[in-house]
Z-matrix of the N, CA and C atoms (Angstrom, degrees):
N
C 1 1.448
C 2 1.527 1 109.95
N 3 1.369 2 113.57 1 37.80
C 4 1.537 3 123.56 2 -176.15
C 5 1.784 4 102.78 3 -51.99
N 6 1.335 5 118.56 4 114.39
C 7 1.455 6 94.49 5 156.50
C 8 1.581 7 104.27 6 -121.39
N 9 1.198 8 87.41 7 179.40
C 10 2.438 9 88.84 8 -163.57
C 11 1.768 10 94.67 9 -79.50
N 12 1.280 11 94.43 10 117.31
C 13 1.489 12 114.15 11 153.29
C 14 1.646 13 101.38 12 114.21
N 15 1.535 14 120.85 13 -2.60
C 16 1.768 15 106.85 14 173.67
C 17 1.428 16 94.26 15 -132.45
N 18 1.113 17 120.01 16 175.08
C 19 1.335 18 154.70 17 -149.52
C 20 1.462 19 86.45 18 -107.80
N 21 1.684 20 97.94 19 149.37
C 22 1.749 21 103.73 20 162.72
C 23 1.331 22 122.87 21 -53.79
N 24 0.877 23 125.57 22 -46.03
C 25 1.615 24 131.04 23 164.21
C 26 1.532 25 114.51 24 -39.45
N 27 1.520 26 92.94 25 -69.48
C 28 1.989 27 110.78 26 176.84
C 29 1.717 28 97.39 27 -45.57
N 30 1.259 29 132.85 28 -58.64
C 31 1.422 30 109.97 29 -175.21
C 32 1.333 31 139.27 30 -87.52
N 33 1.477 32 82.37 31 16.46
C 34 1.762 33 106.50 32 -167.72
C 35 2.014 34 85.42 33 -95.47
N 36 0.964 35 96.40 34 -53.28
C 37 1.697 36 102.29 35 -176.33
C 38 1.627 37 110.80 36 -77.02
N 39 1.037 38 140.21 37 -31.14
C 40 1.463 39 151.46 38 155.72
C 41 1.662 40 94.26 39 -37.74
N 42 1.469 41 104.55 40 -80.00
C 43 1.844 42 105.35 41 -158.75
C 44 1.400 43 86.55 42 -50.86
N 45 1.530 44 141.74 43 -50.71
C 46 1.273 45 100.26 44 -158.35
C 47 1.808 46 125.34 45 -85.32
N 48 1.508 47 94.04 46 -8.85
C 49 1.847 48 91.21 47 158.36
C 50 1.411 49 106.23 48 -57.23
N 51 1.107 50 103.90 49 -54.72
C 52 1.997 51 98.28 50 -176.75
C 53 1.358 52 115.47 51 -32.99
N 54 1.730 53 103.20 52 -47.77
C 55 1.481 54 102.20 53 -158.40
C 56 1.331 55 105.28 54 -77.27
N 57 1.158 56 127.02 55 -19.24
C 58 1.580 57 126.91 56 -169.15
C 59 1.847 58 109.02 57 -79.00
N 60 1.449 59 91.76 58 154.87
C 61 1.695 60 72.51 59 -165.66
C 62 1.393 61 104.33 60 -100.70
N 63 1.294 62 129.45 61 -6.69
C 64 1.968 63 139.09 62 166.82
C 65 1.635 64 109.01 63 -103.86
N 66 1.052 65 110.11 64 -162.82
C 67 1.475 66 130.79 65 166.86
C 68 1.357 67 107.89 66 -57.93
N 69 1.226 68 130.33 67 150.41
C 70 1.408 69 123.72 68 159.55
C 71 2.232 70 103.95 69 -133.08
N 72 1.203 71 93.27 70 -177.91
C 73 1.338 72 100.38 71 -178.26
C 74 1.335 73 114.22 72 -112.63
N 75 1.541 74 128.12 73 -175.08
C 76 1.555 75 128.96 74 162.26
C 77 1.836 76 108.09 75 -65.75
N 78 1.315 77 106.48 76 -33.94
C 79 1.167 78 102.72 77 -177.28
C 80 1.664 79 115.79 78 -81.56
N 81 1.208 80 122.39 79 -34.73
C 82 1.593 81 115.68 80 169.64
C 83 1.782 82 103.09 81 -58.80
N 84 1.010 83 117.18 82 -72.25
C 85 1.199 84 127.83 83 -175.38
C 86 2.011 85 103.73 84 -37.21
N 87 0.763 86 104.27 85 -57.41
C 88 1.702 87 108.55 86 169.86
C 89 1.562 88 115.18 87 -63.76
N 90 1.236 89 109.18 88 -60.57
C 91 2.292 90 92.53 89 168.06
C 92 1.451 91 94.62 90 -59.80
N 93 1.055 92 156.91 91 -41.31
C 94 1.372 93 143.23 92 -162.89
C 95 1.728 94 94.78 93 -54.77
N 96 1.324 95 94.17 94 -90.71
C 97 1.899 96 108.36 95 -179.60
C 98 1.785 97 132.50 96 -32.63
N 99 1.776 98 95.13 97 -25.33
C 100 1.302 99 97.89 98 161.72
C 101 0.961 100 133.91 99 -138.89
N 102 2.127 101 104.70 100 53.38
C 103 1.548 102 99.90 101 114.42
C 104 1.376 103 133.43 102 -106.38
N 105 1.140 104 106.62 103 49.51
C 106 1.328 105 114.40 104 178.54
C 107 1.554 106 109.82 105 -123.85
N 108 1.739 107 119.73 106 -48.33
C 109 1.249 108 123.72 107 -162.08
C 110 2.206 109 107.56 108 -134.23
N 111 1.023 110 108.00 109 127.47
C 112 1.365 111 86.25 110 -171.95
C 113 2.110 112 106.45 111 -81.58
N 114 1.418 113 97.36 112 131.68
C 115 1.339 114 118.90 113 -143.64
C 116 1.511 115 97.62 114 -143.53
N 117 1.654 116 120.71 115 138.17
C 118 1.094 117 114.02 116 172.73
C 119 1.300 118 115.26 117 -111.14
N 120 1.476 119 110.13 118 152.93
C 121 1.908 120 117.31 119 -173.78
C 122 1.760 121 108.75 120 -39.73
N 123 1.530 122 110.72 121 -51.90
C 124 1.241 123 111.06 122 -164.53
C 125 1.643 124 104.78 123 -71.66
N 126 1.021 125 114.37 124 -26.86
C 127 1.641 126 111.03 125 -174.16
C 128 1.595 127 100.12 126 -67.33
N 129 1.550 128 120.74 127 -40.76
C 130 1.623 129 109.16 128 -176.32
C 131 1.261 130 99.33 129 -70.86
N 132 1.566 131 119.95 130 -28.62
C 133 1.729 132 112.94 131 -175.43
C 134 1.615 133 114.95 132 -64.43
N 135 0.885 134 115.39 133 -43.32
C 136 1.511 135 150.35 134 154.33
C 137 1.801 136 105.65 135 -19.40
N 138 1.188 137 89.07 136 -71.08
C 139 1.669 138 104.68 137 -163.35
C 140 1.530 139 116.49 138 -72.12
N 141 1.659 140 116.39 139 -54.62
C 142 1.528 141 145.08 140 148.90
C 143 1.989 142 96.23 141 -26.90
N 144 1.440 143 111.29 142 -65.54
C 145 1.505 144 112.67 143 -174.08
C 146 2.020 145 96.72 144 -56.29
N 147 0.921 146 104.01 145 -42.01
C 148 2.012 147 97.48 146 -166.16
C 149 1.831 148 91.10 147 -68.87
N 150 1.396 149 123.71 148 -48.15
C 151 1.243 150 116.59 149 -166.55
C 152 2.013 151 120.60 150 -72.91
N 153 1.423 152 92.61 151 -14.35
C 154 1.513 153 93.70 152 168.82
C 155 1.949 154 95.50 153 -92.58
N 156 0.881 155 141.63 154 -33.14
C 157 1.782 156 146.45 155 168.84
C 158 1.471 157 104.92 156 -46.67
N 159 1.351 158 106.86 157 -22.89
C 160 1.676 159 105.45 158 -163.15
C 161 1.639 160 92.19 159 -118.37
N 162 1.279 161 131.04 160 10.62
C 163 1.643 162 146.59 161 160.18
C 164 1.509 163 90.09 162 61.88
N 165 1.637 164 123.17 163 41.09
C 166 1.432 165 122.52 164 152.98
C 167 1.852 166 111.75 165 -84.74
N 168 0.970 167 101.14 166 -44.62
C 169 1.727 168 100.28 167 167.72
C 170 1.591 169 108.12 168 -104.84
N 171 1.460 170 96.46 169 167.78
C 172 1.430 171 111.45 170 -173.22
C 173 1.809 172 87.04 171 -119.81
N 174 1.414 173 108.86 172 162.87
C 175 1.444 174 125.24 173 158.36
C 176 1.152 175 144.53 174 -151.95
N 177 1.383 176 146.46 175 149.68
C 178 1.425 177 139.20 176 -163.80
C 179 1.267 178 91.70 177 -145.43
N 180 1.749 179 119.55 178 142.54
C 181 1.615 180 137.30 179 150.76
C 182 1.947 181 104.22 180 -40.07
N 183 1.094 182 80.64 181 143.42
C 184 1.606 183 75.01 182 178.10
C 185 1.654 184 86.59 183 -166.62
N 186 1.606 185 126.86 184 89.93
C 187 1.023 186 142.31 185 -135.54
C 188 1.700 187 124.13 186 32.35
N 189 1.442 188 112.00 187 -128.02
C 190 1.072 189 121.58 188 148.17
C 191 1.881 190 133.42 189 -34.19
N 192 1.262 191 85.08 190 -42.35
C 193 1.776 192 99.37 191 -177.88
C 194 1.811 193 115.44 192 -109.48
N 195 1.142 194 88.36 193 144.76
C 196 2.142 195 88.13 194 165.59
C 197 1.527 196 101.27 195 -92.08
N 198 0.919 197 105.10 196 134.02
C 199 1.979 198 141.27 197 133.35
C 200 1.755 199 101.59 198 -44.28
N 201 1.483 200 94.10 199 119.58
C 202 1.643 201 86.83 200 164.32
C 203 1.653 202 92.56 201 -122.88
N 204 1.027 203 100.87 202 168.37
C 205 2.114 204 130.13 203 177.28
C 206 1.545 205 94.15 204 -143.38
N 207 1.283 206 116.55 205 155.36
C 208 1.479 207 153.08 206 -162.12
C 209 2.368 208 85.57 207 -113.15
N 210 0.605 209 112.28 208 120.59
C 211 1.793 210 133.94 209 -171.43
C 212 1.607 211 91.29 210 -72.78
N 213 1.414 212 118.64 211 -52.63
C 214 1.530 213 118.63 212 -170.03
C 215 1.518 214 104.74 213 -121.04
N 216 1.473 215 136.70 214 144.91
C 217 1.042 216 138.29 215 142.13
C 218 1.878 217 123.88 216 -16.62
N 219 0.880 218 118.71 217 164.51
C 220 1.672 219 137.10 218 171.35
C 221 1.535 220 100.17 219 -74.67
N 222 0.903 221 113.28 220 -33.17
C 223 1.897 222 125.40 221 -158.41
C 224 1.699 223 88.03 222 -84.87
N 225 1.670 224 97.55 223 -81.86
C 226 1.779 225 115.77 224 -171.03
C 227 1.900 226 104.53 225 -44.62
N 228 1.389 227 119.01 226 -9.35
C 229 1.704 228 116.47 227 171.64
C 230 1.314 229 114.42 228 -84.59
N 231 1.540 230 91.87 229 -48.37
C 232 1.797 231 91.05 230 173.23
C 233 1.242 232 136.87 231 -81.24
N 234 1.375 233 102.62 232 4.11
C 235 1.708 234 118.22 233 169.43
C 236 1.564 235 108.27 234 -79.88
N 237 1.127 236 111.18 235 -49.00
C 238 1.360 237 140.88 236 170.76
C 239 1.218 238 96.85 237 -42.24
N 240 1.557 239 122.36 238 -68.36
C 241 1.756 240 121.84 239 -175.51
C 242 1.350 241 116.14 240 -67.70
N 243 1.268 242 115.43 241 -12.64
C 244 1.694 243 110.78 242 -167.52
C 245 1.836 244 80.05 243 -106.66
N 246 1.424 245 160.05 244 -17.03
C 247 1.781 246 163.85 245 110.49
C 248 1.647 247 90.18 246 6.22
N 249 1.526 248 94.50 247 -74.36
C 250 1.669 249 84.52 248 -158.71
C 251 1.376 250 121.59 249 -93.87
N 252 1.478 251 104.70 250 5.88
C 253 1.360 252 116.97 251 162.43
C 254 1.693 253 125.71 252 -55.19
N 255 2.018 254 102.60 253 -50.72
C 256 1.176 255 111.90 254 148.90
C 257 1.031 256 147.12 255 -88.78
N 258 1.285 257 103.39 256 0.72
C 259 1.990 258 107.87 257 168.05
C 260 1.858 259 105.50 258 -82.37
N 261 1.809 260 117.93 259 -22.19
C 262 1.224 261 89.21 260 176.96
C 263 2.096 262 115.18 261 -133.78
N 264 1.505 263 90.33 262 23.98
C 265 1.444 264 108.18 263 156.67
C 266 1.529 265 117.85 264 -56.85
N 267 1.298 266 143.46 265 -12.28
C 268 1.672 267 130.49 266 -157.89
C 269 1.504 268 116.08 267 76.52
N 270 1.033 269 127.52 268 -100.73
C 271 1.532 270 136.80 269 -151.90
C 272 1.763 271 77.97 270 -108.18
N 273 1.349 272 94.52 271 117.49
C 274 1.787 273 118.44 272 170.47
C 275 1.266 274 106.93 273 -66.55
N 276 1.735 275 115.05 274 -52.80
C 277 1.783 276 106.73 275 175.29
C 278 1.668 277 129.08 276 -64.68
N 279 1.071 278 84.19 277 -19.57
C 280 1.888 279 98.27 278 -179.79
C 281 1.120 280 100.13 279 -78.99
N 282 1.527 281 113.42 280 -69.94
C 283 1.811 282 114.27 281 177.88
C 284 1.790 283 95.84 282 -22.72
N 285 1.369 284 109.04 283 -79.84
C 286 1.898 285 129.19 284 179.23
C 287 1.307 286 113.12 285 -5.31
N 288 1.460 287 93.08 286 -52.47
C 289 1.720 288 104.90 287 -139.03
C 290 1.884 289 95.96 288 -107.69
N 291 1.494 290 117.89 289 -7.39
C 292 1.459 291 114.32 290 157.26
C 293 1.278 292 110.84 291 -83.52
N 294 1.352 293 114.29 292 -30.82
C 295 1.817 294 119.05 293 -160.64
C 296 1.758 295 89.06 294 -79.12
N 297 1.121 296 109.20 295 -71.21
C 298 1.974 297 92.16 296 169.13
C 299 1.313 298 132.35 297 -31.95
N 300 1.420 299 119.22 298 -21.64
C 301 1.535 300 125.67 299 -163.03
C 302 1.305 301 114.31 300 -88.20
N 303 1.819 302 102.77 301 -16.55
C 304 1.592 303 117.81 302 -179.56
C 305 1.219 304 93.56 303 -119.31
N 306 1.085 305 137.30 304 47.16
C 307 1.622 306 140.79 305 145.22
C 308 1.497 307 111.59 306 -65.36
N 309 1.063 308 131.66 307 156.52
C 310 1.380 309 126.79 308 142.11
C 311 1.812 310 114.78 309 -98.49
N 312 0.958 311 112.42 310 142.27
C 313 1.313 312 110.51 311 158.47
C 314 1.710 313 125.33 312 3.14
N 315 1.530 314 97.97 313 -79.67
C 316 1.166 315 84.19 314 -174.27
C 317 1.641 316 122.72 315 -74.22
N 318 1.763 317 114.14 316 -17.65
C 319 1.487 318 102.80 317 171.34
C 320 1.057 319 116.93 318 -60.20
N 321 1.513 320 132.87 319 -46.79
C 322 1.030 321 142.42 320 148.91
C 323 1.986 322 135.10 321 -11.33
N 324 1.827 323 106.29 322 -38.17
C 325 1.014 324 89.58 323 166.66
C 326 1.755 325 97.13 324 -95.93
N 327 1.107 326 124.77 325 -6.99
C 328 1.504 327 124.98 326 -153.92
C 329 2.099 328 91.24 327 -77.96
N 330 1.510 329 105.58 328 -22.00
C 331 1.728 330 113.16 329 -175.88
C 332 1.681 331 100.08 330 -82.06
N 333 1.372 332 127.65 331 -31.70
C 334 1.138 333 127.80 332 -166.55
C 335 1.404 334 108.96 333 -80.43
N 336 1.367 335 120.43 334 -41.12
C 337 1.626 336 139.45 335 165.44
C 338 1.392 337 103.31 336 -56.06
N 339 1.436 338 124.44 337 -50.40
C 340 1.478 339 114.55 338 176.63
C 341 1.548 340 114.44 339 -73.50
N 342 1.401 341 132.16 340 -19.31
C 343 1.395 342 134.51 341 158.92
C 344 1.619 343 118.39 342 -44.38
N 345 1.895 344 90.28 343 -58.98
C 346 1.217 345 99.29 344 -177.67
C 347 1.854 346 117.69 345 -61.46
N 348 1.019 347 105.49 346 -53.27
C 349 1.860 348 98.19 347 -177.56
C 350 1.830 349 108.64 348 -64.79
N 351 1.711 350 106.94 349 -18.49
C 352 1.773 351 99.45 350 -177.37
C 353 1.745 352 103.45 351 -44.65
N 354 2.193 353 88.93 352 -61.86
C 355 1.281 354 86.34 353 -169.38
C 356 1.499 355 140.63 354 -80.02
N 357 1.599 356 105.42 355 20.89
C 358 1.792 357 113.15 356 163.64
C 359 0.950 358 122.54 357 -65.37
């Protein structure tokens, strides 16, 4: 689940800020992850601490513990990655015109619909 710029861990713990629909803690985020993988508290504390350092999460005291939030959407990152995808690909139409070529169909009409409402 490599995504560009976190660590397997970092996007293992990222998607599930995404998925949550409030704030979550080290400790939600940690019963989440282990039931799946055996994982220790301090390593998600650990990891959560590098991803708010790297201004991917945000945080507030919220007694004893911080509340973290994700700063940008899942969506508003990957817009962002597919930004600097073409600002540092070379040839903008080539970058364009491969990234269209691995469309499927339906992303494809789902890019033409987003053309259409950009330019209203």
């Amino acid at each position: 689940m490599e995504h560009r710029g976190f660590g397997d861990l970092e996007a293992v713990v990222m998607e599930h800020v995404w998925d949550h629909a409030g704030p979550v803690t080290v400790r939600d985020v940690f019963d989440e992850l282990s039931r799946r993988r055996q994982i220790a508290y301090t390593t998600v504390m650990s990891t959560m601490d590098n991803l708010y350092r790297k201004r991917w999460l945000t945080r507030e005291r919220s007694g004893k513990a911080y509340v973290y939030r994700p700063p940008m959407g899942r969506e508003e990152r990957s817009a962002r990655l597919m930004k600097a995808a073409f600002d540092s690909g070379g040839n903008t139409s080539a970058v364009l015109s491969f990234f269209v070529d691995q469309m499927s169909e339906e992303q494809s009409a789902q890019l033409r619909a987003a053309l259409r409402k950009g330019r209203q």
